[in-house]
C-alpha positions in Angstrom: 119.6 93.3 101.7 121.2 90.3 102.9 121.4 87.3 100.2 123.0 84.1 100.2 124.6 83.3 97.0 124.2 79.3 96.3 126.1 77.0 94.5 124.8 75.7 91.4 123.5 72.1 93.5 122.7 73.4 96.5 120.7 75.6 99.0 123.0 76.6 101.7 123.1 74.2 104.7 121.3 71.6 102.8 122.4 68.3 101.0 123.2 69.1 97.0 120.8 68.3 94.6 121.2 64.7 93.7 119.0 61.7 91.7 117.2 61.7 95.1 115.9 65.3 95.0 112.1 65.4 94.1 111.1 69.2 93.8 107.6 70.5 93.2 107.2 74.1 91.8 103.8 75.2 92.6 102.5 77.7 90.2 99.4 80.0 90.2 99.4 80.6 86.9 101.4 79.9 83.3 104.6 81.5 83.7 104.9 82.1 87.1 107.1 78.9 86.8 110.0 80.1 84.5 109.9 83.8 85.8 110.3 82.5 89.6 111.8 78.7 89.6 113.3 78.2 86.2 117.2 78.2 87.3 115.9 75.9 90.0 114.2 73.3 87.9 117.3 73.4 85.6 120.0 72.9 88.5 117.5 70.0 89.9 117.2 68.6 86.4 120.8 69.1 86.2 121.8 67.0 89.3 119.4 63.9 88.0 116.4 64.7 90.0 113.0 64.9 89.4 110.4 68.1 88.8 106.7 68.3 89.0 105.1 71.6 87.8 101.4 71.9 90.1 99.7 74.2 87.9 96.7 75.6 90.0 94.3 78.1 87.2 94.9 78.1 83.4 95.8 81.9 83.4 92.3 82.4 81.4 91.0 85.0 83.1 93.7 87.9 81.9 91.9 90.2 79.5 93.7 92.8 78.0 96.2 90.8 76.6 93.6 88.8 75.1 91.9 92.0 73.8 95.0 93.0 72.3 96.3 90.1 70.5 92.8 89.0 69.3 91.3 92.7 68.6 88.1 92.2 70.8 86.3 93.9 73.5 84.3 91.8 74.8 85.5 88.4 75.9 82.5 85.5 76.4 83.2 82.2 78.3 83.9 80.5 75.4 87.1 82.9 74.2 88.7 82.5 78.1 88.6 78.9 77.4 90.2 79.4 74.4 92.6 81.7 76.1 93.5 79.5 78.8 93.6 76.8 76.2 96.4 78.9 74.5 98.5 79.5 78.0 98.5 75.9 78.6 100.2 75.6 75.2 102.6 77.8 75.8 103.6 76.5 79.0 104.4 73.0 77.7 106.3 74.7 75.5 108.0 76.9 78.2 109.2 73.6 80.2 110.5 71.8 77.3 113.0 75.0 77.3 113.8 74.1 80.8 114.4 70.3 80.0 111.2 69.2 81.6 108.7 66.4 80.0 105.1 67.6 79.2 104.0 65.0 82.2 106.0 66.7 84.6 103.0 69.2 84.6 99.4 69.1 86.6 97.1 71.1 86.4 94.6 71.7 88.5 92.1 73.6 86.9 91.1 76.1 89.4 89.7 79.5 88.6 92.2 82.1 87.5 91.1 85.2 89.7 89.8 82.2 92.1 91.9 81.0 94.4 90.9 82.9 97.3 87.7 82.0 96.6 88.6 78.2 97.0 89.9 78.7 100.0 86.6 80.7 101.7 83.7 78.9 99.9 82.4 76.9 102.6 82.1 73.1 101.3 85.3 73.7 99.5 87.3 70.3 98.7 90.8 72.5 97.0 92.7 71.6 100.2 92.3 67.6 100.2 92.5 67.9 96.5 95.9 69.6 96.8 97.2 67.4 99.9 96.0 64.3 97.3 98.2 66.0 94.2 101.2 66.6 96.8 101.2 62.8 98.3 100.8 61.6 94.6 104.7 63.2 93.9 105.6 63.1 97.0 108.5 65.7 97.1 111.4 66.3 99.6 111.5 70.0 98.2 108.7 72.5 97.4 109.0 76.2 95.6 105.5 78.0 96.3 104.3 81.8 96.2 105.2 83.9 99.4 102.5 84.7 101.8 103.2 88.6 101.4 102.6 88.5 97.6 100.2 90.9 96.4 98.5 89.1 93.7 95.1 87.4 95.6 96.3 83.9 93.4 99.5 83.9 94.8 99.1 84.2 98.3 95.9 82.0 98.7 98.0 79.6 96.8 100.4 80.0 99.7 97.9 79.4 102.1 96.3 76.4 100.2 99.9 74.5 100.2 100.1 75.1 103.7 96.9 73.7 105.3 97.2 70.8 102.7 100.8 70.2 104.5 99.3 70.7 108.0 98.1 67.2 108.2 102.3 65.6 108.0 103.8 64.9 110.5 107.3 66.0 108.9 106.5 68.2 105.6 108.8 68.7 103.1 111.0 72.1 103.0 109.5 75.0 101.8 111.0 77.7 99.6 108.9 80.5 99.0 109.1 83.0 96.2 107.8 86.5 95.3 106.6 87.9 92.0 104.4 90.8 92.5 105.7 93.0 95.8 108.5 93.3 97.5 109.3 90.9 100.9 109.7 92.2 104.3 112.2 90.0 105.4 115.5 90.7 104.7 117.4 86.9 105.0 117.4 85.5 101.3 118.4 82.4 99.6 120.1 83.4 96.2 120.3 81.4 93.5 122.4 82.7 90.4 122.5 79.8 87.6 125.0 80.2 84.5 124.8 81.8 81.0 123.2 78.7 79.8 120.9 78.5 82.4 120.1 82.3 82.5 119.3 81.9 78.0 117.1 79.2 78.6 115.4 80.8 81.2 114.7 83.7 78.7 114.2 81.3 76.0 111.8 79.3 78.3 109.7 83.0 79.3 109.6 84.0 75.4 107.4 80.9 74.7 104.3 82.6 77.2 104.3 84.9 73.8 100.4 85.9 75.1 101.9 87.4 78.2 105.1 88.9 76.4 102.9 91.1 74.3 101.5 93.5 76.7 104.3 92.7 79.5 107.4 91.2 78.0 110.0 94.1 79.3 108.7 93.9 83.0 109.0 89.8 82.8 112.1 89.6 80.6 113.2 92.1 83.9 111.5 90.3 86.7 113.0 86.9 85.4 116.8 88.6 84.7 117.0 88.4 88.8 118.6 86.3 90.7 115.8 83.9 92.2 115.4 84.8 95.4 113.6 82.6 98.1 112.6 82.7 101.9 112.1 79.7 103.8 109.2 79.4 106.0 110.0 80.5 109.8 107.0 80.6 112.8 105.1 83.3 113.0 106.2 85.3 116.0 103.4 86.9 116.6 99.0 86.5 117.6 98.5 90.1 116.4 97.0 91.1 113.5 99.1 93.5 111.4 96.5 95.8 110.2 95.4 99.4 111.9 92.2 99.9 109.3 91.0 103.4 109.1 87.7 103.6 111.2 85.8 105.5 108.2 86.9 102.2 105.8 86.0 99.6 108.6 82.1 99.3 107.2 83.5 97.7 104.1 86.4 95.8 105.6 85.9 91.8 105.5 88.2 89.6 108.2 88.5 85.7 107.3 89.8 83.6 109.0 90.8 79.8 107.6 93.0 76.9 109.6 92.8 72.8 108.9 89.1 72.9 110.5 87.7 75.1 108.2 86.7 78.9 107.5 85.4 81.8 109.3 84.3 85.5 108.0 82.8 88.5 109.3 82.1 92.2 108.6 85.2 94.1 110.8 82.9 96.1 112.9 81.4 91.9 114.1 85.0 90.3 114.4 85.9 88.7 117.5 88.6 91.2 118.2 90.4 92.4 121.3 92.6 95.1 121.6 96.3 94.2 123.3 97.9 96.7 125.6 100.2 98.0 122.5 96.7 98.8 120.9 96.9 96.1 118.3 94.1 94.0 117.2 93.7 90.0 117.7 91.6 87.4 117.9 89.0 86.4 120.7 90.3 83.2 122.8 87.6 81.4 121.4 88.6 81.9 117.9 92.4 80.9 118.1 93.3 77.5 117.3 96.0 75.6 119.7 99.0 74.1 117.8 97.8 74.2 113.9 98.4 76.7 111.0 95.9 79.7 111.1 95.6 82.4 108.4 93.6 85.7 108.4 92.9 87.3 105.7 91.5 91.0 105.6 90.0 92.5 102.6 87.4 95.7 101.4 84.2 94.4 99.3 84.3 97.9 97.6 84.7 97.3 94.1 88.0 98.5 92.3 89.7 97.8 88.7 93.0 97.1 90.8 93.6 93.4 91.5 96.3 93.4 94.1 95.6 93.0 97.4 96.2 96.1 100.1 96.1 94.3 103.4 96.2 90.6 102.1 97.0 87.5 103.8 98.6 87.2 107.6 100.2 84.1 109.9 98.7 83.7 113.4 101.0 82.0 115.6 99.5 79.1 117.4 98.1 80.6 120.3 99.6 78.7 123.3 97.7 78.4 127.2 99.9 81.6 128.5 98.1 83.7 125.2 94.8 81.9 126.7 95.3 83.2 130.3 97.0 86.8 128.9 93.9 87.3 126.3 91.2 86.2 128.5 92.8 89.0 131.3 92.3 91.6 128.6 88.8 93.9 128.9 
């Protein structure tokens, strides 16, 4: 695994951190800030710049720790409020540990569970309301989940940053990171921050005490690593990575979401043409030219697990030579 160790003010091949550096962690949920970005928040804060946390859900919707702590089984709306209430708490408590200001954090009150959801409901406003929260800082640097990662929150929040991004003409960096999976690529950006960075990150994780309870080895673990982030590269290709079984395909659901809106259908009604390698993509008609495109492909089954099998893809831009080369193909 190839990794890039980085200094403690700088990304490799990019300017040091400086008073000038405005950095915006994006963050699903309460804690995914301090177990993913908290050396890089210090080392920004270090170097005089400036952090804004964008909190998208409370973290309310995460039972069994709730159960646990507060000896219930059934939780009502009422107790989640409470709950998220509770996380919120904790995570202002969480940045003070990594020398951030309570109003270096927004939240944007999104379901927890949701996000996907806020990206398929037709009518939805998440994206301008995101592009509005992202112009209001106005960073030159921004941390965000990784496409590939397996929790539904995290990638949709992926895909929510980038169609709020697609209107710019010149959008900041983008460093992504990954919490739940493991990344496919193989090109990292390390960053290893010092003992006193490393015990305030741990300090900084112990005050989300709700999540510690159930989970604190496997996050005291996941936040011992050296943050690792991949920058954004083009897609490279129009194909859709996914070979779905045929006897699963009556329960399969393709979506399909770019800057001019969302599509959806059952598998076996997807626009879909087979390549001459046998892979699947998307009808001419269907591709956009020269803007983001996402697919998402997902089973309605119902299932207690929460992570995503197939999850999220990038389309690349389809260009006029895919146009000619799709339209040829039977």
């Amino acid at each position: 695994m190839a990794l890039t160790e980085v200094a403690a003010r700088a990304l490799p091949g990019w300017p040091p951190f400086s008073g000038k550096t405005r950095l915006l962690v994006v963050a699903p949920h309460p804690d995914d800030e301090t177990i993913a970005t908290g050396l890089l928040i210090q080392q920004v804060r270090a170097a005089g710049g400036e952090v804004r946390i964008l909190l998208l859900t409370a973290g309310d919707n995460n039972p069994w720790p709730q159960r646990w702590l507060e000896r219930r089984v059934r939780i009502r709306d009422a107790d989640r409020q409470r709950w998220g209430q509770r996380r919120h708490a904790e995570m202002r408590q969480a940045l003070q540990g990594l020398d951030l200001p309570e109003s270096a954090l927004e939240g944007m009150g999104w379901p927890d569970m949701g996000l996907t959801g806020c990206l398929l409901q037709p009518g939805s406003t998440a994206v301008p309301a995101l592009a509005a929260a992202i112009g209001r800082f106005q960073p030159n640097l921004i941390a965000l989940p990784a496409l590939d990662d397996h929790h539904p929150d995290h990638s949709a929040a992926h895909v929510l940053v980038r169609l709020a991004l697609a209107g710019q003409g010149e959008p900041p960096p983008l460093l992504t990171y990954l919490v739940h999976g493991h990344a496919l690529d193989a090109g990292f950006i390390a960053i290893r921050g010092s003992l006193e960075q490393a015990a305030s990150k741990q300090a900084a994780l112990g005050a989300h005490a709700s999540q510690m309870a159930l989970s604190g080895q496997r996050m005291r673990r996941l936040a011992a690593r050296p943050e690792r982030y991949i920058e954004v590269v083009a897609p490279s290709s129009s194909s859709l990575p996914w070979q779905p079984p045929v006897w699963l395909q009556p329960w399969l659901r393709l979506s399909i979401v770019s800057p001019t809106g969302t599509q959806s259908w059952s598998w076996r009604d997807a626009p879909l043409q087979r390549d001459q390698h046998g892979s699947y993509r998307l009808a001419p008609t269907v591709q956009i030219s020269g803007q983001p495109q996402f697919a998402r492909l997902a089973s309605t089954l119902p299932s207690p697990w929460i992570f995503d099998h197939w999850g999220w893809c990038e389309l690349r831009p389809i260009t006029h030579h895919d146009d000619a080369v799709l339209a040829s193909i039977g």
